[in-house]
C-alpha positions in Angstrom: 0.0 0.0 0.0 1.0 3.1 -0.7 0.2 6.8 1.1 1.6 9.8 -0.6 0.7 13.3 0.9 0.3 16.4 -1.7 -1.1 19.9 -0.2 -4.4 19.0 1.3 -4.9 15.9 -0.5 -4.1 12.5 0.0 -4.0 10.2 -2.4 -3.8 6.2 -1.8 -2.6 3.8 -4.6 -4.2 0.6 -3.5 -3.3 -3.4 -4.3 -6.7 -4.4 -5.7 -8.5 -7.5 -3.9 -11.2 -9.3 -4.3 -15.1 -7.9 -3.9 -18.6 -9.8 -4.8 -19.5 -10.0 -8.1 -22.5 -10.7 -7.0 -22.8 -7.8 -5.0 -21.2 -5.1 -7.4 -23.2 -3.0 -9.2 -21.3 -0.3 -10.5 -18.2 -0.8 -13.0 -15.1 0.0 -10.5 -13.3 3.3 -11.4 -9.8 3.6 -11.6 -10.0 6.4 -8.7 -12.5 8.1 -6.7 -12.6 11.2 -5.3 -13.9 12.1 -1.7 -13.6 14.4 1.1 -14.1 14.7 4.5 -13.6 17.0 7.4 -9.7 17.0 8.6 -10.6 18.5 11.9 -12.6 15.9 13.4 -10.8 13.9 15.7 -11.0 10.9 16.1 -12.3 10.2 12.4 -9.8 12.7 11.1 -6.9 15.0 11.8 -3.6 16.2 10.9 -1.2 13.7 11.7 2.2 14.7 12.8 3.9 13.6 9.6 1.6 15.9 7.4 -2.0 15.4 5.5 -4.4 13.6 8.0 -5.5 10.6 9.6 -8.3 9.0 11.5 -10.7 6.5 11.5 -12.7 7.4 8.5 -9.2 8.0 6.7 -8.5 4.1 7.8 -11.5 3.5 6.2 -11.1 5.5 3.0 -8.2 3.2 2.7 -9.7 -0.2 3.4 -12.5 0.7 0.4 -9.8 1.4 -2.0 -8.1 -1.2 -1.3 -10.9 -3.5 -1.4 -11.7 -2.2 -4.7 -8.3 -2.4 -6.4 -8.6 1.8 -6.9 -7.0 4.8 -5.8 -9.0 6.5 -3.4 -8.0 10.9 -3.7 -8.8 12.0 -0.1 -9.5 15.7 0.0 -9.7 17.5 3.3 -12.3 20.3 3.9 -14.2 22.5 6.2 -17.6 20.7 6.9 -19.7 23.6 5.6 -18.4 23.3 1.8 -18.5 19.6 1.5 -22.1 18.7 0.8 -22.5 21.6 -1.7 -18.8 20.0 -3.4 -20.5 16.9 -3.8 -23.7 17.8 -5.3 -21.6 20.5 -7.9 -19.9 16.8 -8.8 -16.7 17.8 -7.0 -16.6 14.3 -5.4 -17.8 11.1 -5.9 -18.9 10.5 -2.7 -18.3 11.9 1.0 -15.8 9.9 3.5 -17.1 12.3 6.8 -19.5 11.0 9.2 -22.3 12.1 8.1 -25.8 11.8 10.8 -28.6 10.2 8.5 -32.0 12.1 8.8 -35.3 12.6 7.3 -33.8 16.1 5.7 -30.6 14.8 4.6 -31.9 11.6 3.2 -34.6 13.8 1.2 -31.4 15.2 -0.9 -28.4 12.6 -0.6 -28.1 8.9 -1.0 -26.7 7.1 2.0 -25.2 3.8 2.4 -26.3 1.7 5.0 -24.9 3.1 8.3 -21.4 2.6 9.4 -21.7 2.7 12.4 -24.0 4.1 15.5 -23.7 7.9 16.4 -24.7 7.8 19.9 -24.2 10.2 23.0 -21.5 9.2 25.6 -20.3 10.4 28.8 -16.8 10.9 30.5 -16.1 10.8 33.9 -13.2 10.8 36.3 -10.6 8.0 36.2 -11.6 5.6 38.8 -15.2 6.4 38.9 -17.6 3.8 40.1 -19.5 2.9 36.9 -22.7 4.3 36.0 -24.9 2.3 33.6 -28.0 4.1 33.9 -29.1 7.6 32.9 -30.6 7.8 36.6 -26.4 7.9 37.9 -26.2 11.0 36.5 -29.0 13.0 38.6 -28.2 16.1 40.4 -24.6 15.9 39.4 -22.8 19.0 37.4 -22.5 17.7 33.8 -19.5 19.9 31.2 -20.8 20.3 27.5 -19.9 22.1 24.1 -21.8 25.3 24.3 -24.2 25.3 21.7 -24.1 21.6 20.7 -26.9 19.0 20.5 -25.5 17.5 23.6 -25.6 21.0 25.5 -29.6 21.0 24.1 -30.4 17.4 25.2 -28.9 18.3 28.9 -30.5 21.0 29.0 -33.9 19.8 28.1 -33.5 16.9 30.6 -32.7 19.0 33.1 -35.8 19.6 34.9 -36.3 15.9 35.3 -32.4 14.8 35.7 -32.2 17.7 37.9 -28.2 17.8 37.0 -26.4 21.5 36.7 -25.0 22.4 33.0 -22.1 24.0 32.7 -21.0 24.8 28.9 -18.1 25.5 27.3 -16.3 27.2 24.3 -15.0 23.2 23.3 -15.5 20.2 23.8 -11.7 19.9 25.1 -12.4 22.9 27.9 -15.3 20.8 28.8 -13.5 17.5 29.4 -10.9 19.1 31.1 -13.3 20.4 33.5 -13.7 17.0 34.5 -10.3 16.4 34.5 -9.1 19.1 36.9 -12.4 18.1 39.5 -14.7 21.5 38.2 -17.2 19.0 36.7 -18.7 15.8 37.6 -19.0 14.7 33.7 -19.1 15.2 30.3 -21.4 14.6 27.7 -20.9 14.5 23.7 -20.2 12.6 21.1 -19.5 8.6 21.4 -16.2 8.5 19.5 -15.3 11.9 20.5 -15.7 10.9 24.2 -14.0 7.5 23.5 -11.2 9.3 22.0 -11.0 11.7 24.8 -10.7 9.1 27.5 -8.1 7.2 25.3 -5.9 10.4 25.0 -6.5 11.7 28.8 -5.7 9.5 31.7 -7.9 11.7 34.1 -10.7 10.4 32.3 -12.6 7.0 31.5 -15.6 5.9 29.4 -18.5 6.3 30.8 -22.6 5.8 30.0 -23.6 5.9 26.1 -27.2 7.3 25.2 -28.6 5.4 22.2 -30.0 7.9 20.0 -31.0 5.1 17.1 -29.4 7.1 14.3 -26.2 6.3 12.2 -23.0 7.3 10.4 -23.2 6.7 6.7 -21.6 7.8 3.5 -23.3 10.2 1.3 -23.5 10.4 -2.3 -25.5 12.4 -4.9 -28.9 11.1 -5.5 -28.6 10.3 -9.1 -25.6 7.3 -8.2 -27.5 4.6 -6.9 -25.0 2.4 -8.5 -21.7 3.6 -7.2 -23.8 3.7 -3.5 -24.6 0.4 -3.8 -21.3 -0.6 -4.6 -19.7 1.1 -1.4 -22.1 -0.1 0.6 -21.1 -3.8 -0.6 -17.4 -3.1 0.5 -18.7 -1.5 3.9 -21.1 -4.7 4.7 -17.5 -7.0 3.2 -15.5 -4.8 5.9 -17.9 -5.7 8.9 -18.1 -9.2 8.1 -14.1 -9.4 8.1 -14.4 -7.6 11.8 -12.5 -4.7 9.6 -14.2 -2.2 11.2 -13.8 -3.7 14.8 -10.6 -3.4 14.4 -10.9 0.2 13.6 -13.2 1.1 16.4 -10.3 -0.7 18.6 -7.9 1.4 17.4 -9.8 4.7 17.4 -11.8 4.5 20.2 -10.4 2.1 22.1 -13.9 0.4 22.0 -14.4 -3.3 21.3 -17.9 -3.3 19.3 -20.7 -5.5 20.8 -22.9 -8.1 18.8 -25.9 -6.7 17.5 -23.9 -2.7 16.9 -24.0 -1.6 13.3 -20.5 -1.2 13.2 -20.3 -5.1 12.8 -24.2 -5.5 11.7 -24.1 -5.5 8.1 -27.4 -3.9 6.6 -30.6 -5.6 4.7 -30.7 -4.1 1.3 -28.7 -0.7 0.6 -29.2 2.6 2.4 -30.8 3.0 5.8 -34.0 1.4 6.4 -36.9 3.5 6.6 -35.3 6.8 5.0 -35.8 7.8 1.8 -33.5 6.2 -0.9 -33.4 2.9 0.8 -33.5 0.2 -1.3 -34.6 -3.5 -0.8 -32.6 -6.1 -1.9 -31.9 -9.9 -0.9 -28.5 -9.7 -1.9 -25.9 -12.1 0.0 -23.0 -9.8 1.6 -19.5 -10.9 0.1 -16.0 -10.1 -0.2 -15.1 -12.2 -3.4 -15.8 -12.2 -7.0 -17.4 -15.1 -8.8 
């Protein structure tokens, strides 16, 4: 395999393997295009020896090389990278993206990559909590402005827990860190990654919200979606993408998650531009 590193980009050259023929159902290109936001830690960020890396990065790679092409990784502010794709700057988006009724009413999505659930962070050496109900009354640190800071706040009446936000999500975990904060709550991977980079703080409680991560493409490429979402159900069969989350986020997933769950059909069930189909999941022509 090989990594090269120009400006922003990154382009991987890939040994080609072996995918469903059965599955495919778009001619493989010789190289896609994609993007992704490079300040999203854990799924990407600059890495010390220039362009970026990260989970999704990982996985940018493991598609490419699944698919015997070069995979051109761009990296981008957020904002920009939806309109990029639909102006047909990029075949398809490597960032986490949330699937929802909006979204999924202008993009196609594969089937989710994996869950994108709230997660708390608590002092090293905390007794565990495994219940929403160990969090009452205690003073929770959030990301001003985020839809963790609404959800606390919303459940605060009934929780009856004191919200204190901040101008990060770093500030806030290091509130818990230096004892001015009895938890944390955002993001799962972003708290996994926290506690993985920041002895002072373990893993706590995760909130299951029911949505997912998926890959987003423009609606007129049902083909090249279906494709990618052949290679991502491939990668959770070979535990691929366990392995990832064990790197990443330090987080060995459980039976049943959809990080190891491949998908019925293609797309996420019950949004639109999901699409039936009784297809066996594979990772090898013929």
């Amino acid at each position: 395999m090989k990594l090269a590193h120009t400006g922003g980009l990154v382009a991987l050259s890939l040994a080609a393997t072996t995918l469903s023929a059965q599955a495919q159902t778009a001619e493989i290109q010789p190289s896609y295009r994609t993007a992704l936001d490079g300040t999203f830690a854990p799924h990407a960020m600059p890495s010390l020896s220039g362009g970026v890396e990260g989970f999704n990065v990982d996985l940018a790679t493991l598609i490419a090389d699944r698919l015997g092409a070069e995979m051109v990784l761009d990296a981008a502010q957020f904002s920009g990278l939806i309109p990029a794709l639909q102006a047909g700057t990029y075949d398809f988006l490597m960032a986490p993206v949330t699937v929802n009724a909006e979204r999924a009413e202008n993009l196609l999505f594969t089937e989710g990559f994996m869950d994108t659930n709230f997660a708390f962070v608590v002092p090293a050496g905390s007794e565990p909590r495994t219940t929403l109900d160990d969090f009452r009354g205690l003073t929770i640190a959030v990301n001003r402005g985020s839809a963790y800071h609404t959800y606390l706040d919303e459940g605060a009446a009934e929780y009856g827990w004191t919200v204190v936000p901040f101008g990060t999500n770093t500030d806030a975990v290091e509130a818990v860190a230096t004892g001015r904060a009895d938890a944390n709550l955002g993001g799962n991977t972003v708290s996994a990654w926290a506690a993985l980079q920041n002895p002072a703080v373990d893993l706590s409680y995760e909130i299951e919200t029911g949505l997912v991560w998926a890959l987003a493409f423009r609606q007129d490429d049902v083909a090249t979606r279906n494709l990618i979402d052949s290679v991502l159900e491939c990668l959770k069969m070979e535990g691929a993408l366990a392995e990832l989350s064990e790197r990443w986020f330090g987080v060995t997933p459980v039976e049943g998650t959809t990080i190891v769950t491949p998908t019925l059909g293609y797309g996420v069930p019950g949004f639109t531009g999901y699409q039936e189909s009784d297809h066996a999941p594979s990772c090898t022509f013929g």
